[in-house]
C-alpha positions, 0 to 999 in steps of 0.5 A: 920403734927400732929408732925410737929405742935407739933415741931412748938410748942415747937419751938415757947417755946424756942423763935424760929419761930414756923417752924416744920418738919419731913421726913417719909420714903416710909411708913410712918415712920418718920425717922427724924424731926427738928424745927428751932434752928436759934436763939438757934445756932446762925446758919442762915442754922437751919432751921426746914427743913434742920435739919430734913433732915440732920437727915433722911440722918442720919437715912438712912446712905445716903443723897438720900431720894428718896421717902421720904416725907418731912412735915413742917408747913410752905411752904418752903424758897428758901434754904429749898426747894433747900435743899429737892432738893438736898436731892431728897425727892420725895413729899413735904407736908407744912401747911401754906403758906408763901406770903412773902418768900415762894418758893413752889408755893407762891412766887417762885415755886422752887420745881416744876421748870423744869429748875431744874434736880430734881422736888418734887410734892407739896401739900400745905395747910394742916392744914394751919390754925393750922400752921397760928396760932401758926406763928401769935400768935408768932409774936404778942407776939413780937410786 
């Protein structure tokens, strides 16, 4: 989580929503990472967790992620969280949690839906008050 805030940081420097998020392998190893660039790309789909998983898919040579991890400084959004599905990462870490658009456990609980042929676990909340922080401070600057 300590890098993802720091990647929330600087996205935050370059007028992004302060979103982080790195994917670590079965031990540990951080083998991608991203922060949101919707604003720098002019892309609706740069979110901080995609990025980070299209660059652990990457790393991997492969789209699967099982038994990955995917950490982010704030509970994911309905197309991040189908995006974890699709990539098959195991377990889901996030920070803050998003009351609003939230979709692993706030508002939707798309992660864990059995609906679905693929569920992550979910742990939410870590370091949550960090992560709150930067998203509030960003946005009180905009106002």
């Amino acid at each position: 989580m300590t890098r993802a805030l720091v990647l929330a940081a600087h996205a935050a420097a370059q007028g992004e929503v302060p979103v982080g998020a790195v994917v670590t392998d079965a031990a540990g190893n951080v083998i991608g990472e991203g922060k949101n660039l919707r604003e720098t790309t002019a892309d609706p789909t740069a979110h901080a967790e995609v990025i980070a998983l299209r660059a652990a898919a990457a790393s991997l040579g492969s789209w699967n992620l099982t038994g990955c991890t995917l950490v982010v400084t704030l509970e994911p959004c309905v197309m991040c969280a189908g995006s974890a599905l699709q990539s098959h990462v195991s377990r889901v870490v996030f920070g803050a949690w998003d009351e609003k658009a939230g979709a692993a456990g706030s508002v939707h609980d798309v992660l864990r839906d059995r609906r679905l042929p693929v569920r992550a676990e979910v742990v939410g909340g870590i370091r949550a008050d960090e992560a709150a922080e930067l998203l509030q401070k960003f946005f009180a600057a905009k106002r």
